[in-house]
C-alpha positions in Angstrom: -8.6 -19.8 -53.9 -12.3 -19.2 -54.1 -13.1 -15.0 -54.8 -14.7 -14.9 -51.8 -12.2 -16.4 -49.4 -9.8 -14.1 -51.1 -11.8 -10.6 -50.7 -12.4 -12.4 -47.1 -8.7 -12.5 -46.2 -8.2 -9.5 -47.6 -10.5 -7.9 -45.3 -9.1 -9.0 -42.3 -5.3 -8.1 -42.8 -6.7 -4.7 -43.5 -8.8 -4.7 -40.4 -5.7 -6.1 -38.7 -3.6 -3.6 -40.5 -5.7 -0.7 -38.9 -5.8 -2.1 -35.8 -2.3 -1.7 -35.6 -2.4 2.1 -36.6 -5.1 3.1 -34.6 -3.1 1.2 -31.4 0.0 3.1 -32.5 -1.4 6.6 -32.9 -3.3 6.2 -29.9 0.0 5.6 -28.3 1.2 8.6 -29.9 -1.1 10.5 -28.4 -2.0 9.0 -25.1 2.4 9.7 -25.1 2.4 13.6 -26.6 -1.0 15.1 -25.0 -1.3 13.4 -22.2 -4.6 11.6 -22.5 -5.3 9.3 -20.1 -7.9 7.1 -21.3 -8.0 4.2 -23.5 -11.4 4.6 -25.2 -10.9 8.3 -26.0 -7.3 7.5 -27.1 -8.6 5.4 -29.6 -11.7 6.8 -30.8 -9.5 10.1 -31.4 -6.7 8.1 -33.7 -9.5 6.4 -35.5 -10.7 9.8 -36.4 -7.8 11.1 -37.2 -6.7 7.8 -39.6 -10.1 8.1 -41.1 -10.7 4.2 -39.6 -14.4 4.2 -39.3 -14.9 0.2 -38.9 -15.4 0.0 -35.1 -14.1 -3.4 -35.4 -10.3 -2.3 -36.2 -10.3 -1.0 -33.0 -8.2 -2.5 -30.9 -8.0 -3.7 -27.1 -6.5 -1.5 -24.7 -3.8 -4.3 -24.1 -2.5 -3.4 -27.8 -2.5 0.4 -26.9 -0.6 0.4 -23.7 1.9 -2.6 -25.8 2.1 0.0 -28.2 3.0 3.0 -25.4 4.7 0.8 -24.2 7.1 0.2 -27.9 7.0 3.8 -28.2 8.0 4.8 -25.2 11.2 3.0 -25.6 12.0 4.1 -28.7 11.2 7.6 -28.5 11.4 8.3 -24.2 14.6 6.2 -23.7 15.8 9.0 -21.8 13.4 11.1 -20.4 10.4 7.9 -19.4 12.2 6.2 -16.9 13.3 9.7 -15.0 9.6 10.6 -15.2 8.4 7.0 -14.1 11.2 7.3 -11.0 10.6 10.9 -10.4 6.7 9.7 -9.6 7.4 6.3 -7.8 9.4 8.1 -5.5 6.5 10.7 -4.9 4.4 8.2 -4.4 6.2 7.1 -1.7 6.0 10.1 -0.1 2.5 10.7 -0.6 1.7 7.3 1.1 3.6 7.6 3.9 1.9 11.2 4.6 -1.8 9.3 4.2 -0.3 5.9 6.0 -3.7 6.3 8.0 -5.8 5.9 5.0 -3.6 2.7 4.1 -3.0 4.2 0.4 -2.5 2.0 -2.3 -0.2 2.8 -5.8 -2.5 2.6 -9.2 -2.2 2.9 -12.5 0.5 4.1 -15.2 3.3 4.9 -12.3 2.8 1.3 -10.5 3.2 -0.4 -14.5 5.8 1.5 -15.6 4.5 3.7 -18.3 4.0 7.1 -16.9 5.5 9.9 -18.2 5.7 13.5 -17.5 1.8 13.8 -18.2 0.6 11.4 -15.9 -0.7 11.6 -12.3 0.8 9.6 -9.5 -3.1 7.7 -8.5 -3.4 6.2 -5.3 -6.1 4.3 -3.5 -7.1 5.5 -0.4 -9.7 4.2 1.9 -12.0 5.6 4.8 -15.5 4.4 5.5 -16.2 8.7 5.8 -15.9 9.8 2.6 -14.7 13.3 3.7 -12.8 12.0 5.8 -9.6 12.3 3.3 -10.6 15.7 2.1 -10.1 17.5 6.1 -6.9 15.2 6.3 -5.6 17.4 3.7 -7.4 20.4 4.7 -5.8 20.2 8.0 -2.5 19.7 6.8 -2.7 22.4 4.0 -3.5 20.9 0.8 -5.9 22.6 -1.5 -7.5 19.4 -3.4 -10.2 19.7 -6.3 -13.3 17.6 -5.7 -14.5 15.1 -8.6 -16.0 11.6 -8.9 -14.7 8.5 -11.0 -17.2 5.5 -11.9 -15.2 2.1 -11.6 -16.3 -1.0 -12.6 -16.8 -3.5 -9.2 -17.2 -6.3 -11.2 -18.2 -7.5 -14.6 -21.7 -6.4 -14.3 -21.6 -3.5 -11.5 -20.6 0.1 -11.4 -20.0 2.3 -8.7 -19.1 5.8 -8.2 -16.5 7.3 -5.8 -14.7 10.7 -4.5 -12.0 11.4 -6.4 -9.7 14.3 -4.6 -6.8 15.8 -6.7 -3.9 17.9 -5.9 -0.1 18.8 -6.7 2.5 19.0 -4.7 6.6 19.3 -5.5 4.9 19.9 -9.4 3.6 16.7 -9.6 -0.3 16.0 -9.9 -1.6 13.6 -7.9 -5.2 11.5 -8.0 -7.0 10.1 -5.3 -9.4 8.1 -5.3 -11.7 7.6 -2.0 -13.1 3.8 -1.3 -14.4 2.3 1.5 -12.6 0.0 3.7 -13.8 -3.0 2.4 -12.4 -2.6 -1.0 -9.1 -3.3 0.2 -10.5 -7.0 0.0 -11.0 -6.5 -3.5 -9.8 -4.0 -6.2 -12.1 -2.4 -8.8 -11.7 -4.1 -12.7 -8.1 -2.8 -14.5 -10.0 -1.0 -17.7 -7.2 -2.8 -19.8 -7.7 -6.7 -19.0 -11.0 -6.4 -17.0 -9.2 -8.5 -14.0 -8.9 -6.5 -10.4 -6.4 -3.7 -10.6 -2.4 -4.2 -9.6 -2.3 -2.1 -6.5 0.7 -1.8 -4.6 1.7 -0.9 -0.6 3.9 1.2 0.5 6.1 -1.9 1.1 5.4 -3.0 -2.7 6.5 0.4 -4.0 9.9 1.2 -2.0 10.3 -2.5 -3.6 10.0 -1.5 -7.0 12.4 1.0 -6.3 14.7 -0.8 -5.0 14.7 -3.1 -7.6 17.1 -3.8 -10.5 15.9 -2.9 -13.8 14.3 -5.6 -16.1 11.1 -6.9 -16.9 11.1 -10.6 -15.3 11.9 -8.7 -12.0 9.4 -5.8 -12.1 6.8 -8.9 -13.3 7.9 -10.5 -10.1 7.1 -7.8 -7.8 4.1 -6.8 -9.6 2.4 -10.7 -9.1 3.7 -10.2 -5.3 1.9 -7.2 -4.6 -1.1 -7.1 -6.7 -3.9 -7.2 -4.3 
């Protein structure tokens, strides 16, 4: 073998090689501190690993794979209380905003939230207060934000973003117009419209057995 192809394959196993401990320390701490997002989550390992090649960074697919593998080796126990615990507050949650037909996102819709993670819905109302005096009405103090989500490949958008807690749990809504129930915003992981799930699709989930092939099942049913 030529010197150059050698130093060449070298290279990429030890790209390839980082890759796979930035994914995993992300994981580690997307799973201890509670960070939420992918891109921070990675650029924080890679500065803790010393990885300064942005290109052994990897793909937010092999971080949540990773979370995933760690959360079942290190959360047997404690994950899949957590992930229930939220599901079924979800439940709740929707059934309270049943007028703004709510929709489950994110970490507690595919199964890897944990006790740091919000249960996010999807709400929708052509008035974009209209959401915030629902809960005003009714009680619940909500912090205002917006969230910028990607429409399509090309196109952002910004929306109201309305969080709260109730029972101890956090929760994150965020405020669309009716419309978008025709079409979800991009999942920041694969870039193809975000799983959502009804109420329907979520007392489903729960009803389920456990096991991947079923909860794949449901997920392709309700992802809308």
């Amino acid at each position: 073998m030529a010197r150059g192809e050698h130093h060449r394959i070298h290279a990429q196993d030890r790209m390839q090689r980082n890759r796979l401990r930035v994914a995993q320390e992300a994981a580690r701490l997307m799973s201890e501190h509670g960070i939420r997002d992918f891109h921070h989550a990675k650029l924080k390992a890679a500065e803790r690993l010393g990885v300064l090649d942005a290109q052994a960074l990897p793909r937010n697919h092999e971080v949540e794979q990773a979370l995933r593998e760690r959360q079942r080796i290190f959360q047997a126990d404690r994950q899949p209380q957590a992930l229930r615990a939220r599901r079924e507050a979800a439940v709740e949650a929707m059934r309270f905003l049943a007028r703004f037909d709510p929709r489950l996102v994110g970490a507690v819709l595919d199964g890897t939230a944990d006790e740091h993670s919000a249960v996010c819905l999807h709400v929708f109302s052509d008035d974009p207060d209209a959401v915030a005096l629902f809960l005003r009405e009714h009680g619940v103090p909500a912090e205002t934000q917006t969230r910028r989500l990607r429409v399509s490949r090309d196109m952002q958008a910004e929306y109201p973003v309305l969080l709260f807690a109730a029972d101890g749990l956090p929760f994150d809504l965020t405020v669309l117009p009716r419309n978008a129930l025709r079409q979800a915003p991009l999942d920041r992981i694969d870039e193809k419209p975000m799983r959502r799930a009804s109420l329907a699709g979520v007392e489903e989930l729960l009803a389920a057995p456990d096991g991947d092939d079923e909860f794949e099942r449901i997920l392709a049913a309700v992802r809308r």
